[in-house]
SERO-4910 file (N, C-alpha, C, O; in steps of 0.05 Angstrom, whole numbers):
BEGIN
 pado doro    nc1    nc2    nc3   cac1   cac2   cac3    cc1    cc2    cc3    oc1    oc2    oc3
  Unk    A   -159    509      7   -137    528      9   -125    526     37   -100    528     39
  Unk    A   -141    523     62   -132    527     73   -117    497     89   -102    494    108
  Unk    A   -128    481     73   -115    453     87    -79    449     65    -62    432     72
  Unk    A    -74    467     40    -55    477     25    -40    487     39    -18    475     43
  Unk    A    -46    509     51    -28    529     74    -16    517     92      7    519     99
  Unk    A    -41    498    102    -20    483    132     -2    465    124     18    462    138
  Unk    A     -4    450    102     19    420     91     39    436     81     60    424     80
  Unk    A     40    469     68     60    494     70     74    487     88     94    472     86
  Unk    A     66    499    108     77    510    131     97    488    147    117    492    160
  Unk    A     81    461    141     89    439    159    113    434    142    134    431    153
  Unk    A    113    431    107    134    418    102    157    451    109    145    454    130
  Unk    A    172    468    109    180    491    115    188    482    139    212    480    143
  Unk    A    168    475    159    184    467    189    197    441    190    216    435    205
  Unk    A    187    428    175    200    391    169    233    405    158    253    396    170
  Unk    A    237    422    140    262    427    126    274    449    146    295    458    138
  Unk    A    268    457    163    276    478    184    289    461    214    312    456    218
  Unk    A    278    459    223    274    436    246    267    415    254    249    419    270
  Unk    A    272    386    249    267    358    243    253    357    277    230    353    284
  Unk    A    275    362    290    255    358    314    238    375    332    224    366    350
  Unk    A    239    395    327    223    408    336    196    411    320    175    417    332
  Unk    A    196    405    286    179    397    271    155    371    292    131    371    299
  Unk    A    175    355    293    165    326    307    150    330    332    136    313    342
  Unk    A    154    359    344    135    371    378    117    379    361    101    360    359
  Unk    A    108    399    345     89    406    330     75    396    319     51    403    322
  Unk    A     82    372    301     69    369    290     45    345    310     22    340    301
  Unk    A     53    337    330     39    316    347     27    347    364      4    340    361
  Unk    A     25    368    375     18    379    395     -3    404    381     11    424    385
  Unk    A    -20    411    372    -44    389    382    -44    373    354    -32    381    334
  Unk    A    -61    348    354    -65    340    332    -91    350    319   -106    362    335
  Unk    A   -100    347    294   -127    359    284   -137    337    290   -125    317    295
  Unk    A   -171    343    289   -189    325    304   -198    314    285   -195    327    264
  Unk    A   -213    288    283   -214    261    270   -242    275    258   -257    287    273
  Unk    A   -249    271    226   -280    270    222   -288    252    214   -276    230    216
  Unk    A   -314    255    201   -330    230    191   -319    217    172   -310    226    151
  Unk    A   -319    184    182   -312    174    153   -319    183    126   -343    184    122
  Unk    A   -305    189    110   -320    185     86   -314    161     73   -299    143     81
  Unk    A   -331    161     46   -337    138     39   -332    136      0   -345    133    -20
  Unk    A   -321    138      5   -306    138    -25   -315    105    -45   -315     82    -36
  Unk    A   -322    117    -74   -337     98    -86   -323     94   -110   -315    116   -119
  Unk    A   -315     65   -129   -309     60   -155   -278     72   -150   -262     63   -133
  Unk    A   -270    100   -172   -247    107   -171   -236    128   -162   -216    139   -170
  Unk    A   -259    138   -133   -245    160   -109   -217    147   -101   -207    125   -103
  Unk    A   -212    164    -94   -187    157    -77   -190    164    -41   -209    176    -31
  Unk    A   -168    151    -29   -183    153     -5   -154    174     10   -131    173      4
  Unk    A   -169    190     32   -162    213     43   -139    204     62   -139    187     80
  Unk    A   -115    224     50    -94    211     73    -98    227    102    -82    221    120
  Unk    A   -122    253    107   -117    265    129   -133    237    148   -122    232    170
  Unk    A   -150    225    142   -163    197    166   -150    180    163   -162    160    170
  Unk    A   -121    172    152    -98    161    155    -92    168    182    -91    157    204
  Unk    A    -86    199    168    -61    212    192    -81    214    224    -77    199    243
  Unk    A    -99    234    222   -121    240    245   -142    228    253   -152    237    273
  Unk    A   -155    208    241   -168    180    244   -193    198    234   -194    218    220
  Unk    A   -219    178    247   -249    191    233   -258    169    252   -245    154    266
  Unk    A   -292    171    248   -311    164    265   -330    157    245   -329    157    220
  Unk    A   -354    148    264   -378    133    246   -402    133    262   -405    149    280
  Unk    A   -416    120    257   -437    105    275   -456     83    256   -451     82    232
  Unk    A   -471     70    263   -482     49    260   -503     55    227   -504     41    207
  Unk    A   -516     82    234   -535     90    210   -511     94    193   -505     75    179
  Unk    A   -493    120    193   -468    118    175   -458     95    161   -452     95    137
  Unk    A   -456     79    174   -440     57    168   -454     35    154   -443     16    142
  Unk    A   -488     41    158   -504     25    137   -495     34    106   -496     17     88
  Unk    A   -489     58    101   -489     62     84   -458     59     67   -453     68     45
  Unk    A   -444     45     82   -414     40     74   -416     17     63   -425     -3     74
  Unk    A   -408     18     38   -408    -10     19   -386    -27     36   -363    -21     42
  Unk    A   -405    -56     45   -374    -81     49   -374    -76     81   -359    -90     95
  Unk    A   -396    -52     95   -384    -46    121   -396    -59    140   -418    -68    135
  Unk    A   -384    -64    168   -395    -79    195   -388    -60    216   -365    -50    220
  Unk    A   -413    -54    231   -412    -45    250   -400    -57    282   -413    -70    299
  Unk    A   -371    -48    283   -365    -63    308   -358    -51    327   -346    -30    325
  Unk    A   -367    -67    357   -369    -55    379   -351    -67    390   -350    -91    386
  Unk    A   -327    -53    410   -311    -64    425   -310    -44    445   -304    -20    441
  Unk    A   -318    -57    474   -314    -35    503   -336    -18    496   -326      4    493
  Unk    A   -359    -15    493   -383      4    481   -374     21    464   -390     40    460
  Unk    A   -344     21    448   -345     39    423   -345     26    404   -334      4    400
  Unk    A   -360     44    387   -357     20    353   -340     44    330   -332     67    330
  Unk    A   -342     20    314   -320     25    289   -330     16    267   -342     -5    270
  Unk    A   -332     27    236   -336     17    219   -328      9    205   -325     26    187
  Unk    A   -316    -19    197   -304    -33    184   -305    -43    159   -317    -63    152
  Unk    A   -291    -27    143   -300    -32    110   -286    -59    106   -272    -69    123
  Unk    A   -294    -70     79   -277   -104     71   -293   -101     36   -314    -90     29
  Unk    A   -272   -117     22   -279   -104     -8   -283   -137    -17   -263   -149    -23
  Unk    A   -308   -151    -17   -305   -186    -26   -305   -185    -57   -317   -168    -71
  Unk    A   -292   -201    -64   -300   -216    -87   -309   -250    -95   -300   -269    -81
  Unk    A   -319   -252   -109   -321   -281   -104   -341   -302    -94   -346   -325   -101
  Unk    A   -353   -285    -75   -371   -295    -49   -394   -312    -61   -410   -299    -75
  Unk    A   -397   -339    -58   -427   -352    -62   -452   -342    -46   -447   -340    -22
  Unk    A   -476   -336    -53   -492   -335    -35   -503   -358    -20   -520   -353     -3
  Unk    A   -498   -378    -24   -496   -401     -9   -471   -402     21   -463   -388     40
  Unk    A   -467   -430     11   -434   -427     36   -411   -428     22   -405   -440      1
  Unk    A   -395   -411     39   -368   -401     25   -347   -434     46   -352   -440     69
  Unk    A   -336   -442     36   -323   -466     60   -302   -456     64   -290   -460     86
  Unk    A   -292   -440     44   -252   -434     46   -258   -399     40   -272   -390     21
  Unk    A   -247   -387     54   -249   -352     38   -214   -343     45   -201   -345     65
  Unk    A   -208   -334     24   -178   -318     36   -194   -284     46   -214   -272     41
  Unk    A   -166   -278     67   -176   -256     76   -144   -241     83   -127   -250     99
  Unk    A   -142   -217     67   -120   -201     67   -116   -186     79   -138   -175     83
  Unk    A    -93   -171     96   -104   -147    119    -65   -137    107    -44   -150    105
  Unk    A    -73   -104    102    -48    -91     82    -34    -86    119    -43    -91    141
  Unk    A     -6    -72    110     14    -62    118      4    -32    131    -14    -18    122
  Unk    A     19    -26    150     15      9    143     16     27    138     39     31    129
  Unk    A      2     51    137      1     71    120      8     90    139     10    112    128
  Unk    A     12     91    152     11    119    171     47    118    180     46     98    194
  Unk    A     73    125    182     93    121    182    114    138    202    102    158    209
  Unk    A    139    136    214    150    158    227    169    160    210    170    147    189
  Unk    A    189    180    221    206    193    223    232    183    242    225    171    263
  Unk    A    253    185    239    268    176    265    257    197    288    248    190    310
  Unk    A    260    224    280    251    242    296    224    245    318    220    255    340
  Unk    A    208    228    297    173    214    303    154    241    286    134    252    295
  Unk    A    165    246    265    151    255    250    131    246    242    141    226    233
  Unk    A    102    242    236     78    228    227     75    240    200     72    264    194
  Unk    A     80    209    179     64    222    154     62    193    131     80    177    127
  Unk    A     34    193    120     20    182    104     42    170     78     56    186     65
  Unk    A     42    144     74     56    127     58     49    147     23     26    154     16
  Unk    A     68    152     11     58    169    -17     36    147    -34     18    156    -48
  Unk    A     41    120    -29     27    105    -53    -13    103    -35    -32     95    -49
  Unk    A    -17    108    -15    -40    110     -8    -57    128    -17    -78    128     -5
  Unk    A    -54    144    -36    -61    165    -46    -69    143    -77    -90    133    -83
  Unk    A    -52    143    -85    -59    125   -106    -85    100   -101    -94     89   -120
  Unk    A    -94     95    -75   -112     67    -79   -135     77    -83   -139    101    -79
  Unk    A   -152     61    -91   -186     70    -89   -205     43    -84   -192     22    -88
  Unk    A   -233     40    -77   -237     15    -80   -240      3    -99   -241    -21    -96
  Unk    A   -242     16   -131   -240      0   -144   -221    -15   -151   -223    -35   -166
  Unk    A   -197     -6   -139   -170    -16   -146   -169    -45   -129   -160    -67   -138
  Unk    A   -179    -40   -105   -172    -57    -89   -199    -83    -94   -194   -107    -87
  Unk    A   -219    -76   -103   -243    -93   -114   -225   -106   -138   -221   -131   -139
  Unk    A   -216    -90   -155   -192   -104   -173   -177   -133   -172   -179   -153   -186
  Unk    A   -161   -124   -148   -141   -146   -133   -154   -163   -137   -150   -180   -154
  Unk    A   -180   -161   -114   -195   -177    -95   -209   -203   -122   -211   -227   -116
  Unk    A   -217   -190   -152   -226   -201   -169   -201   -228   -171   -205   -251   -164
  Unk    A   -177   -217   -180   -163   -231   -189   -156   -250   -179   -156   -273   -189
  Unk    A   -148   -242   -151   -137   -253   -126   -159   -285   -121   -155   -309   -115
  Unk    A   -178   -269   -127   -197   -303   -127   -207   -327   -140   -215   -349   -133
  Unk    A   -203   -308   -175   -203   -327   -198   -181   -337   -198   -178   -358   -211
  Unk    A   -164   -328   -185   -135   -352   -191   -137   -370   -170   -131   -393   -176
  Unk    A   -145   -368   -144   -155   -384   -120   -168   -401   -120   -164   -420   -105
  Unk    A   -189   -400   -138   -218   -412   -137   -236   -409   -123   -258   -420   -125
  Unk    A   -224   -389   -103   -239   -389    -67   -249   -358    -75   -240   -343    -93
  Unk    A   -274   -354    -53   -272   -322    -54   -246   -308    -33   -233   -320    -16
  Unk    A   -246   -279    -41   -224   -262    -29   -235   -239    -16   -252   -223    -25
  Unk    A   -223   -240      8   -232   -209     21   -212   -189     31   -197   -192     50
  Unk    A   -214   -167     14   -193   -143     32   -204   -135     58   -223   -119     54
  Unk    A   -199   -139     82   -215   -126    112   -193    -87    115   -169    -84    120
  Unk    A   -202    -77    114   -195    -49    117   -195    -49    148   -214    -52    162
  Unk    A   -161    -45    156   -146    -48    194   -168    -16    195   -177     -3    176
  Unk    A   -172    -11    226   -184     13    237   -167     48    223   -145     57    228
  Unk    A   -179     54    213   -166     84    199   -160     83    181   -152    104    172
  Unk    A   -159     62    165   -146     65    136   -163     41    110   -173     19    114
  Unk    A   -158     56     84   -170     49     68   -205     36     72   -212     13     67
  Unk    A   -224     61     83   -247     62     87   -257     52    112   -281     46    116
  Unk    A   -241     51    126   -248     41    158   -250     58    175   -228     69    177
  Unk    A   -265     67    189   -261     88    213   -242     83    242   -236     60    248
  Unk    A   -236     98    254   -223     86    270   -188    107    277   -186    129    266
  Unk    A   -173     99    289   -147    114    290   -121     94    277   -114     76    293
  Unk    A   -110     95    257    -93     84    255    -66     78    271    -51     58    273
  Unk    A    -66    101    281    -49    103    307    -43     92    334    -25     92    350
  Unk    A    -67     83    333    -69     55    352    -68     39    349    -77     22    365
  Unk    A    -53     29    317    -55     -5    312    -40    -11    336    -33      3    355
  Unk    A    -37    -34    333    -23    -56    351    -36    -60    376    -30    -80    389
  Unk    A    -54    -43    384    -65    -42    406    -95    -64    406   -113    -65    389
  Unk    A    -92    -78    431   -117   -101    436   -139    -92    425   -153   -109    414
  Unk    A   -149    -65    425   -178    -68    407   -175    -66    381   -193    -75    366
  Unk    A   -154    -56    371   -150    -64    334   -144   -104    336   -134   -115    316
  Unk    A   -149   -114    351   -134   -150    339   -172   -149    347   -188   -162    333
  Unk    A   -181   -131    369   -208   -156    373   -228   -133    349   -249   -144    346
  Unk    A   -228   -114    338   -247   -107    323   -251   -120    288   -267   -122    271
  Unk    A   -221   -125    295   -222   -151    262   -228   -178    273   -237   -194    256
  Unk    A   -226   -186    294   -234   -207    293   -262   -217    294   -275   -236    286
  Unk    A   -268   -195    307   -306   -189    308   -319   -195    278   -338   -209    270
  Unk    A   -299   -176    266   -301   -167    230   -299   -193    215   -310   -198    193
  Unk    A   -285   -208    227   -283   -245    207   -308   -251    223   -328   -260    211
  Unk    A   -311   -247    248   -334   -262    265   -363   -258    243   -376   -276    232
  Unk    A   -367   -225    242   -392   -220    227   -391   -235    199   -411   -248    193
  Unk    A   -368   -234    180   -363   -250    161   -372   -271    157   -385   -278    137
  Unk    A   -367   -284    176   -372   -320    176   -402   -323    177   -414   -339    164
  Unk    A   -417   -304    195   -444   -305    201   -457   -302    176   -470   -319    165
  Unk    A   -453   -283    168   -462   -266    142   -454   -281    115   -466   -274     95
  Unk    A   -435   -299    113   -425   -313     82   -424   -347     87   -415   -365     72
  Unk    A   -436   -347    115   -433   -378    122   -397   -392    114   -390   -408     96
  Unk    A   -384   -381    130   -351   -387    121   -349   -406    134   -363   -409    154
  Unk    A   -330   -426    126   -327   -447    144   -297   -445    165   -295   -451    188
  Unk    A   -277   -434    146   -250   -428    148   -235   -411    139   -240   -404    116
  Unk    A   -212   -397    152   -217   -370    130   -180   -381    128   -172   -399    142
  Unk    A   -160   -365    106   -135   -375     99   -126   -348     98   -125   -336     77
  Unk    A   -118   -335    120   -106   -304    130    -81   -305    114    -66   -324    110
  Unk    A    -79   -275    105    -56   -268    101    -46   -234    111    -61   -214    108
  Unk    A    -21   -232    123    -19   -198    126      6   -197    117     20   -217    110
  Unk    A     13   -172    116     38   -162    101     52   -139    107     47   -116    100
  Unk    A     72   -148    125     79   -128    144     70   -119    169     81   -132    186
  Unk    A     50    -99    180     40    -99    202     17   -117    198     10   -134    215
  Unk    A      3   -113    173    -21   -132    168    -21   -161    179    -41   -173    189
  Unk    A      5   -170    176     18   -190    193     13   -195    218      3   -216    226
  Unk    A     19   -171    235     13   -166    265    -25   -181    266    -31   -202    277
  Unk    A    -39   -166    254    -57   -182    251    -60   -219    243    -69   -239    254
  Unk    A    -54   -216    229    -60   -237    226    -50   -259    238    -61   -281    238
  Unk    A    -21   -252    252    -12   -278    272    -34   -271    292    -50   -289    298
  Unk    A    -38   -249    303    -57   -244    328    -78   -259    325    -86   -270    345
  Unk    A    -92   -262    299   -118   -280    292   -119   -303    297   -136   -316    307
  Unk    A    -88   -310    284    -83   -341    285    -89   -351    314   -106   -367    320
  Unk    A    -72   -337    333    -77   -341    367   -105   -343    377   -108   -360    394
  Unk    A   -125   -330    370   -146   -332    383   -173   -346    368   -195   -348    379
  Unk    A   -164   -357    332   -185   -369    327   -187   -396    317   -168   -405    304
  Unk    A   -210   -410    321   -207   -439    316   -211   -446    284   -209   -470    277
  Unk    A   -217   -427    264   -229   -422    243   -209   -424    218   -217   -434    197
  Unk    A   -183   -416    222   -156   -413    218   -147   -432    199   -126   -441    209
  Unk    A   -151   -444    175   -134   -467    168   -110   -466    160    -96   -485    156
  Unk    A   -102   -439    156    -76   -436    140    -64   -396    147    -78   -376    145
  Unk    A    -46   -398    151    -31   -369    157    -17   -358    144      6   -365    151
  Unk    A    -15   -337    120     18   -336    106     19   -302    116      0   -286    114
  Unk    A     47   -297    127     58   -276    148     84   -271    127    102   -286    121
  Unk    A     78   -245    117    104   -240     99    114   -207    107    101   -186    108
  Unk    A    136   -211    111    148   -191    121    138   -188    140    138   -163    140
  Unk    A    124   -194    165    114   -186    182    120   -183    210    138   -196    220
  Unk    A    103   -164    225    118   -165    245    101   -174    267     78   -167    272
  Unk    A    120   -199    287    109   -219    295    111   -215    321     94   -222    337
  Unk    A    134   -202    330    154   -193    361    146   -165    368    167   -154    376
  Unk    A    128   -151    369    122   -121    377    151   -115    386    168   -102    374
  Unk    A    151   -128    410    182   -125    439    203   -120    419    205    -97    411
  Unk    A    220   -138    410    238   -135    394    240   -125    383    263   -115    385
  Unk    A    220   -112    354    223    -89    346    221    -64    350    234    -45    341
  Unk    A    203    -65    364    205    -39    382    234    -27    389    247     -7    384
  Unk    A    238    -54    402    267    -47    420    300    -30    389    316    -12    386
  Unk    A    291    -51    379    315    -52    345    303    -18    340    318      1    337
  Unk    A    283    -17    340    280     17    327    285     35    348    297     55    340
  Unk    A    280     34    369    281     56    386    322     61    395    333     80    406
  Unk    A    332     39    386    359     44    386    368     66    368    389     79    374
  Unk    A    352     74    341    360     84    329    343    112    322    349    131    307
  Unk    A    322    108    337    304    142    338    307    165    362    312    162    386
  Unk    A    303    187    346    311    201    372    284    207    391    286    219    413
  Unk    A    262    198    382    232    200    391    224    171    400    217    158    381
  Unk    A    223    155    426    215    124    437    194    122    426    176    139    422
  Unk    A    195    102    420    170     83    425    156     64    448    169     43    447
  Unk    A    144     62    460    128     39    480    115     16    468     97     18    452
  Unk    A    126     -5    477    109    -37    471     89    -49    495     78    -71    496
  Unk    A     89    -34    509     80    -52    536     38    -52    540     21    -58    557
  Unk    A     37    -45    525      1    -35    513     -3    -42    501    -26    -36    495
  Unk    A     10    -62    481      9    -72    451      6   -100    455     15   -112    474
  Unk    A    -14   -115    427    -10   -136    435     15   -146    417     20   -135    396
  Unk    A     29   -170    428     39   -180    414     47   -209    407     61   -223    421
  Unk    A     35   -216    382     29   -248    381     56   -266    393     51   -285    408
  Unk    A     77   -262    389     97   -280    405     96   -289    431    116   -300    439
  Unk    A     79   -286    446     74   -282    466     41   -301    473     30   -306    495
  Unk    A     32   -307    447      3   -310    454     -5   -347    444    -26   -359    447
  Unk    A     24   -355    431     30   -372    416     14   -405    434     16   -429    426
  Unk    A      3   -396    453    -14   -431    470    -40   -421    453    -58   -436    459
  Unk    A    -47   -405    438    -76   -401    436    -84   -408    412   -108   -405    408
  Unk    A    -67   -420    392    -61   -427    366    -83   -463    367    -77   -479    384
  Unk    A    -97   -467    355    -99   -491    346    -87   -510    347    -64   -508    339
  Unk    A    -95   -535    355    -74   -558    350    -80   -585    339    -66   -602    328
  Unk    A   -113   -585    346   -127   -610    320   -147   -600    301   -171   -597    306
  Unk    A   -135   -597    281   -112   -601    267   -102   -571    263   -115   -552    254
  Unk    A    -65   -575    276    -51   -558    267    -56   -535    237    -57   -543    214
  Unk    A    -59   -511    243    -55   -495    218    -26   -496    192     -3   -499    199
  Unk    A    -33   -494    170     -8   -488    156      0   -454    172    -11   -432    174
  Unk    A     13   -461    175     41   -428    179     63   -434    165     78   -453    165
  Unk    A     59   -402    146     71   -398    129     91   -373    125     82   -352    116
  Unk    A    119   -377    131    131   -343    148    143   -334    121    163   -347    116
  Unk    A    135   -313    101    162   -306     89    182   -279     92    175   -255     95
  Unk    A    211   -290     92    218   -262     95    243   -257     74    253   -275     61
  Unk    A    251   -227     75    272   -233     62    302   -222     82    297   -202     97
  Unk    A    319   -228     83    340   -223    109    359   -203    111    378   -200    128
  Unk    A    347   -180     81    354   -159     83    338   -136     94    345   -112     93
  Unk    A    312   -149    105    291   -121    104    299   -106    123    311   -110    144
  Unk    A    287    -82    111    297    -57    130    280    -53    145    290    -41    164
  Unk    A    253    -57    148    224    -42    159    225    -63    189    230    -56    212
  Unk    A    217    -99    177    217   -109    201    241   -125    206    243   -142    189
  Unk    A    257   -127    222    280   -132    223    285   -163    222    276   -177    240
  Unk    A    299   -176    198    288   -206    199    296   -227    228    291   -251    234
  Unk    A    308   -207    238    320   -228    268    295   -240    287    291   -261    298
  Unk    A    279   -208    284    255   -217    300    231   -239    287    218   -255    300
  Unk    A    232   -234    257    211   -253    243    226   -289    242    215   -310    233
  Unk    A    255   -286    253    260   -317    250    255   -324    286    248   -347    292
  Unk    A    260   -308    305    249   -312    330    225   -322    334    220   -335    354
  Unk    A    206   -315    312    172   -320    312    180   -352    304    173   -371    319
  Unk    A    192   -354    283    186   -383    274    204   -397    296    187   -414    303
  Unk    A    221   -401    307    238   -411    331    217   -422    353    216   -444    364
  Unk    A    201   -396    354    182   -399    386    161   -422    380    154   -440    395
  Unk    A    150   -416    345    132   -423    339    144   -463    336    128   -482    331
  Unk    A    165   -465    339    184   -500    331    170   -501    366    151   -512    376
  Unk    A    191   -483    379    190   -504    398    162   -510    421    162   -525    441
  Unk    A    140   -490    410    122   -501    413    104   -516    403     81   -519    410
  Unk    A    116   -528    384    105   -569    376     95   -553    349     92   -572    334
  Unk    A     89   -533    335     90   -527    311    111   -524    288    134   -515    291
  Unk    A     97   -532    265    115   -531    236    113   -517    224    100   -522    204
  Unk    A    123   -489    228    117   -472    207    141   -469    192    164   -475    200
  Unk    A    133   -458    166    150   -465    133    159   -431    137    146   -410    140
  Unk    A    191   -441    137    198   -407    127    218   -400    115    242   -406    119
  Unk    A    202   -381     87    214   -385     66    228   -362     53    214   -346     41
  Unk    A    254   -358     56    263   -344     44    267   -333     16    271   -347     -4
  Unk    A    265   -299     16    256   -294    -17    265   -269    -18    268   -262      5
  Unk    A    269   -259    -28    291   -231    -45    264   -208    -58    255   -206    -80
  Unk    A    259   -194    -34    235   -171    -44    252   -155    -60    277   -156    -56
  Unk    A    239   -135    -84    254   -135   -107    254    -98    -96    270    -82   -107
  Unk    A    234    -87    -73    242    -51    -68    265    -53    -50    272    -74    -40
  Unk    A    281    -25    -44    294    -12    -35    291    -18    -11    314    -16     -3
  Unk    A    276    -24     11    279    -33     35    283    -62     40    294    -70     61
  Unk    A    273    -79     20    269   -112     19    255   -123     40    263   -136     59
  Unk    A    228   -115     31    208   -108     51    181   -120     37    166   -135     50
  Unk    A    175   -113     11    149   -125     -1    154   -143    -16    166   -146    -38
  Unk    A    137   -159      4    129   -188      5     96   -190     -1     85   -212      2
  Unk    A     85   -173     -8     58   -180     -5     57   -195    -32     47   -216    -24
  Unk    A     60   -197    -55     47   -212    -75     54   -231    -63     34   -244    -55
  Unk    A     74   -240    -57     83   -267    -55     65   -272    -39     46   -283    -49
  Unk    A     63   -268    -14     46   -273     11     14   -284     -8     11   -309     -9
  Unk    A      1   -274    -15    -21   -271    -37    -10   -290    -54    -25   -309    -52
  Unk    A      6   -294    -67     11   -319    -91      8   -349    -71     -5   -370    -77
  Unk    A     25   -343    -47     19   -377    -30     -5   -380    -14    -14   -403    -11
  Unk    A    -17   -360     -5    -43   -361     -2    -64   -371    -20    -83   -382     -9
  Unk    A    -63   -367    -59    -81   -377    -72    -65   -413    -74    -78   -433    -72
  Unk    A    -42   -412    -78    -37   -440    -75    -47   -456    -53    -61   -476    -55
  Unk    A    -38   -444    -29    -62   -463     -8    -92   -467    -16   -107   -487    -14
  Unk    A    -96   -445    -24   -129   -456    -27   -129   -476    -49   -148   -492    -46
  Unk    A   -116   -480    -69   -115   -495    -96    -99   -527    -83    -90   -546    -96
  Unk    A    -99   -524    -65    -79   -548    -55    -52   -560    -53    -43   -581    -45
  Unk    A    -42   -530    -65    -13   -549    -69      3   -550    -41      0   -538    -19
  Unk    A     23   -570    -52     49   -578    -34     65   -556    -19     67   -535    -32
  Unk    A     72   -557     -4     93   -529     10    122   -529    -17    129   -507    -26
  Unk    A    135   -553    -24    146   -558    -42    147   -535    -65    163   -517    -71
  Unk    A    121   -546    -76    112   -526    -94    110   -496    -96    116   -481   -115
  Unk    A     99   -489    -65     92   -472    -72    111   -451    -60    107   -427    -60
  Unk    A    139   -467    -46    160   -453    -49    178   -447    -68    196   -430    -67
  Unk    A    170   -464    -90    189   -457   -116    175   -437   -133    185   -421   -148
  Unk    A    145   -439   -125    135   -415   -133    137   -393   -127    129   -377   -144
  Unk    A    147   -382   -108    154   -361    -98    175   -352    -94    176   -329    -86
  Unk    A    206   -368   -100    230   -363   -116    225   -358   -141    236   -336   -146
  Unk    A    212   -367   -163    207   -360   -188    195   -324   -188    202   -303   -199
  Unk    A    175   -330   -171    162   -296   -171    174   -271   -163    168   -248   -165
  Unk    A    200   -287   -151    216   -259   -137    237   -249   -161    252   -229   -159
  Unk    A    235   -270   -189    257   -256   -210    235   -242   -236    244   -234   -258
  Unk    A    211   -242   -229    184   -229   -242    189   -200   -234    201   -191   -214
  Unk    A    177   -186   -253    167   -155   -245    142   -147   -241    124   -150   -257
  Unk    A    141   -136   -214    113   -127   -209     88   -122   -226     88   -101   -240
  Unk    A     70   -135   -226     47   -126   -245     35    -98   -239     17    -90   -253
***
């Protein structure tokens, strides 16, 4: 009831005062609790979206899929949903990292994506099933810090300890499933990750970056033209910037898709990524495609459809016509 009353009150001031809503609702924020841990067809809590949550190491034993990671003597518990996995050695694994959930306002209003409410792990164990019988490879969802069973603040993505507590998180992976190589994909901010990965690991054989955002700087800059609440980039990491740290025997597949109407990440900055990425002696494939929502923004199947083709081998050829074909499909 009483957590009823306050999302009352808040929407009332949201329809009263946009910006003065936007001082409130950041001043104070409610304080972060324990992860929970949601099983089969829970659904997962949009307040550790919005106000983050915590853990510890005993906790976190008991989190299905979870790794305890330490970055700067704080840890985090990092959920990941596998399917697929040999108990032997895994040589190829895809590994997915979603978009975000946590969202503004022009004003800098904070509030939880409506379809996050809808996920659960079984849903996402779902994917993860499918996602790998069509691959041949196993598949892993890694849950970014704060969201969909991860502890942590979502609010701090972009920031250097969200790129090094997943990377820790593929690190424990590889230990733990004997991986040889992993074939990243993100989608949208998940993106942010995953170019960041690409930069710092040797493990890397293949990248697909859809809709994502690759330029922190630039976008930053493109949105704050148009909010009345700033944003800061200068704390963040941002892979454009990190592009000597990339592999080079043997080069990774990079794989950019976007579409050149999106509204979320602005495609100027995602063709800047692939520009920087030419004229530093890499070939990355970027492939234009027609996301079928209202912002022209989701890209993730697709991202996920060229990801199981890499693992299956095919041609860039191919598996660009594959993904013109999928953009005149309807969402499953």
């Amino acid at each position: 009831m009483k957590q009823f009353l306050r999302w009352s009150i808040v929407a009332v001031l949201a329809a009263l005062a946009p910006s003065a809503f936007a001082e409130r609702l950041e001043l104070p924020l409610a304080a972060p609790k324990e992860l929970a841990v949601p099983r089969a067809g829970e659904r997962f809590e949009p307040y550790e979206a919005l106000h983050g949550s915590f853990s510890s190491p005993a906790h976190c034993a008991g989190v299905p899929g979870g790794f305890w990671i330490e970055v700067d003597r704080k840890g985090d518990c990092l959920r990941s949903y596998a399917q697929g996995l040999s108990a032997a050695d895994n040589p190829t694994v895809l590994v997915y990292f979603s978009g975000d959930v946590l969202l503004k306002t022009k004003e800098g209003v904070r509030f939880v994506g409506a379809g996050y409410e809808r996920q659960s792990p079984e849903r996402i164990e779902r994917d993860m099933a499918r996602w790998s019988e069509r691959a041949g490879v196993p598949a892993i969802f890694v849950a970014r810090p704060g969201m969909f069973g991860s502890s942590g603040d979502h609010d701090q993505r972009r920031e250097p300890r969200e790129v090094m507590l997943l990377e820790r998180t593929l690190d424990a992976i590889k230990r733990r499933h004997r991986v040889s190589a992993f074939i990243l994909v993100g989608q949208s901010g998940g993106g942010h990750i995953a170019a960041s990965l690409l930069n710092r690991r040797r493990d890397v054989s293949a990248v697909v970056l859809s809709s994502a955002l690759l330029s922190v700087r630039e976008v930053t800059d493109h949105w704050n033209k148009r909010r009345t609440v700033q944003s800061a980039s200068a704390a963040l990491y941002d892979p454009i910037d990190h592009l000597d740290g990339i592999r080079r025997d043997p080069k990774p597949l990079i794989l950019v898709l976007s579409d050149p109407r999106d509204r979320v990440v602005p495609y100027p900055s995602q063709r800047t990524y692939v520009r920087r990425l030419q004229a530093a002696g890499f070939e990355p494939q970027h492939i234009i495609l027609s996301a079928t929502d209202k912002n022209h923004h989701a890209l993730a199947r697709h991202g996920r459809r060229a990801a199981e083709l890499i693992a299956r081998g095919e041609q860039v050829g191919a598996i660009r016509a594959a993904l013109e074909g999928l953009s005149a499909q309807p969402a499953e």
